[in-house]
N, C-alpha and C positions, 0 to 999 in steps of 0.2 A: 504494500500500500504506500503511495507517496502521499508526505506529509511537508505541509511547509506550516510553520507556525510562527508569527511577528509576535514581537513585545516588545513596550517600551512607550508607546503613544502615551497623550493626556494633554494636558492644557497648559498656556505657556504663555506670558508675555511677548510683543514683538518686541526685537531685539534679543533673544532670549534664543536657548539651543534645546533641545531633543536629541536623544541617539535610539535608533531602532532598529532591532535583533531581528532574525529569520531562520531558525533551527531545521534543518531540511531533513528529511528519510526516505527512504526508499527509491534513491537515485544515486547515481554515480554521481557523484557532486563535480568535478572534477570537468567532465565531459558539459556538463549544462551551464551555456551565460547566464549569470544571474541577475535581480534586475530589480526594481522598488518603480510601481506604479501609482497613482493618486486620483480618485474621481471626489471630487468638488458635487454639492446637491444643483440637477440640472446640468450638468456639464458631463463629456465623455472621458471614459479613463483614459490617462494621459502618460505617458513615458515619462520619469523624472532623472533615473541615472543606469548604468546596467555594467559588468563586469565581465567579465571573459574571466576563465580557469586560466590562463594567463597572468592577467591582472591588468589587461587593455580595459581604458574606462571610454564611458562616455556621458554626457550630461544636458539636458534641455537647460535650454539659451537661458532660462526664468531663475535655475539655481546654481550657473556656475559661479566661482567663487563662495558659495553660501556650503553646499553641500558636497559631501565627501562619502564615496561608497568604496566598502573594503571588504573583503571575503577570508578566511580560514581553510583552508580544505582540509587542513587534519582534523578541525573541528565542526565541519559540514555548517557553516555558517556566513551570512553574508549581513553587514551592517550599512547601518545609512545614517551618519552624523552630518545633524542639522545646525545652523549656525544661521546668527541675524534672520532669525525666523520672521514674517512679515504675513499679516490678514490674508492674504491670498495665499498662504502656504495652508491653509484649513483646507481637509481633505480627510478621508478614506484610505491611507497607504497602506498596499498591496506586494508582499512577497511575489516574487516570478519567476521560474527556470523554465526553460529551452533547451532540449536536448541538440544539440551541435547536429547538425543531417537530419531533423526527423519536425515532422509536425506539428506535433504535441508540444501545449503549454501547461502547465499547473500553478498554478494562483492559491494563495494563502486565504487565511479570514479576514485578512483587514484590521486594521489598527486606525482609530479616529486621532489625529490631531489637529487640535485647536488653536490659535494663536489670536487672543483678545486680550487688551486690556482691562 
């Protein structure tokens, strides 16, 4: 059974940081880009940063310099440190792997965060 599981979300002043976990199972971790996605209420899920088993990054225009994604493979884990968090950063954030050659996605439960003063 593949299992992605986020933690760490909650609520936060802007200007203010978050960091969020993604414990993976039943994949070759290794083999799968991994990835932190976000849907906003009314709006479509949106790509925020992704990693290659490498450690090639990539990052939407909205949080570079803000946010930083880093991955584990001894420890099947991929994170997402948030910084100068800002109201438009409230969202739904979404664990994601990709198996490298194959079609299949698997998506987490979501993790809400907040950013109000």
């Amino acid at each position: 059974q593949v299992q992605l599981v986020e933690s760490g979300g909650g609520l936060v002043q802007p200007g203010g940081s978050l960091r969020l976990s993604c414990a993976a199972s039943g994949i070759i971790f290794r083999m799968n880009v991994m990835g932190w996605y976000r849907q906003a209420p009314g709006k479509e899920r949106e790509l925020v940063a992704t990693i290659s088993g490498s450690g090639m990054t990539n990052y939407a225009d909205s949080v570079k310099g803000r946010f930083t994604i880093s991955r584990d493979n001894a420890k099947n884990t991929v994170s997402l440190q948030m910084s100068s968090l800002k109201p438009e950063d409230t969202a739904v954030y979404y664990c994601n792997a990709r198996r490298v050659g194959f079609l299949v996605n698997y998506w987490g439960q979501g993790t809400q965060v907040t950013v109000s003063s």
